[in-house]
N, C-alpha and C positions, 0 to 999 in steps of 0.2 A: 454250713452244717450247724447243726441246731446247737446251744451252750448249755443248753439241761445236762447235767452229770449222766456219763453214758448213751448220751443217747445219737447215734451219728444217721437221723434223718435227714434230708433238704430243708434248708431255713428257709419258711415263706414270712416270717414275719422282722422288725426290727424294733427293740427295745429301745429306746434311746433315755440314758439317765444319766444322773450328775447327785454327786453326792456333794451337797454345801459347804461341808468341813475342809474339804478337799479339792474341789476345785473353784473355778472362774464361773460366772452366772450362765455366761452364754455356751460354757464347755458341755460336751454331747458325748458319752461314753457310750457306747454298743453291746448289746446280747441281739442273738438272732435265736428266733425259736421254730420250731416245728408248730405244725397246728394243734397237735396234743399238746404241746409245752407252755403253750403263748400264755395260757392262763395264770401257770402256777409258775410262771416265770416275772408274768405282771405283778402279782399280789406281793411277792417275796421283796418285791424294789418297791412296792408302791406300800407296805406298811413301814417301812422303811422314810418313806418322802424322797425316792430318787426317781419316781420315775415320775418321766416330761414328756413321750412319746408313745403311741405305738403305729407305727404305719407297716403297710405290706413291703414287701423287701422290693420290688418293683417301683411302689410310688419312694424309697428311700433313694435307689439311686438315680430317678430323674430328681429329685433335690438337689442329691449332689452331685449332676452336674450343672447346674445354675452360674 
C-alpha cells in the first residue's frame, strides 16, 4: 500500500532512503508509492538528501532475494 498520507492505492514503486544522521551508509529504509505518489514522495526525501533509490516494487524484491 502506498505511504503518501491517506492514500491506500497498490504500491508499484519503492523509495529506498537513509537519512545520514541516523543511520549506517549501507542502511535502506522504505516508502512504497502509488504511481501518482512516486513523484512527490521522491522530491520530499530527495530535498532532504535521503533518497538512494527508486526502483519498481517488483525489481525490489528480486534484490531481495539475492
Amino acid at each position: 500500500m502506498c505511504s503518501a498520507k491517506g492514500c491506500r492505492a497498490d504500491a508499484v514503486w519503492v523509495l529506498a532512503w537513509n537519512n545520514p544522521k541516523l543511520h549506517t551508509p549501507e542502511r535502506r529504509k522504505t516508502w512504497l508509492a502509488c504511481g501518482e505518489h512516486r513523484e512527490h514522495l521522491a522530491q520530499f526525501l530527495g530535498v532532504r538528501g535521503f533518497l538512494k533509490d527508486v526502483v519498481t516494487l517488483a525489481d525490489w524484491d528480486l534484490r531481495q532475494g539475492d
